[in-house]
N, C-alpha and C positions, 0 to 999 in steps of 0.2 A: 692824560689825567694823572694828576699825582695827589695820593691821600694815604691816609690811613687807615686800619684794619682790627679789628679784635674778632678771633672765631670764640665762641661758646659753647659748652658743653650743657646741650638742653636738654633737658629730663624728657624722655620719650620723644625725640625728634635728633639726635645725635648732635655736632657739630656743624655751628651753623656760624658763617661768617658774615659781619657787620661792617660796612666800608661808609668810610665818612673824611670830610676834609680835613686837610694835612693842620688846618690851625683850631682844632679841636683836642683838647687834651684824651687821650685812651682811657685815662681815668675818669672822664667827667663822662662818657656813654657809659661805661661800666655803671657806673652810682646808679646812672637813669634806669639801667634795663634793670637793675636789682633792685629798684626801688618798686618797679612794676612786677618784676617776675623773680620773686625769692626763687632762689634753687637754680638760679641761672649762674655758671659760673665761667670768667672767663681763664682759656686753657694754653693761647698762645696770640702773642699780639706783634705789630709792626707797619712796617709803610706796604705802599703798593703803589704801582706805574701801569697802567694800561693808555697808553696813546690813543686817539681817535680811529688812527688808520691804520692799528694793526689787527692783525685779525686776533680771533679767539686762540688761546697757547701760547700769546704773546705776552699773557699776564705775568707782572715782576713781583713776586713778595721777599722782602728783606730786613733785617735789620731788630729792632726790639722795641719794647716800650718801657723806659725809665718809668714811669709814673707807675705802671702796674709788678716793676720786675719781673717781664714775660718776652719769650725770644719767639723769634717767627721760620716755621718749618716752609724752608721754599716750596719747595715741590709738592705739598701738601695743601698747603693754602692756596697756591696758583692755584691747583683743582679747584679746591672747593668754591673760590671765588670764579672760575670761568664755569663753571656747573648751575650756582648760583646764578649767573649771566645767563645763559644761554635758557632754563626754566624762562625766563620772564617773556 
């Protein structure tokens, strides 16, 4: 799987990260969640790569997001998006 990524800084719930296809602009989730959830702000953005068959830890975050001018923390978002994963 290859998509993209915005983590959020949410009031009383910390860093939460949003993962959605690669042909969705990072700005146009941003609008949506802000339109719904004022005080939701996003903190670091970029792509992601998780394969089918690899296991958990295998998660890739890289890269930025032009549209929001936000860079993406690898090792950081790995987490929180394989935490993210593994909760469900």
């Amino acid at each position: 799987m290859f998509g993209k990524y915005v983590v959020f800084d949410w009031p009383g719930k910390g860093e939460i990260p949003v993962v959605f296809p690669a042909s969705v602009f990072h700005h146009d989730i941003t609008a949506s969640i802000n339109g719904k959830f004022p005080g939701v702000e996003p903190v670091r953005a970029g792509f992601v790569e998780l394969a089918t068959w690899m296991d958990l830890g295998q998660i890739r975050c890289y890269g930025e997001s032009r549209t929001l001018k936000l860079h993406s923390d690898s090792n950081i978002d790995s987490l929180l998006i394989e935490t993210m994963i593994k909760e469900d």
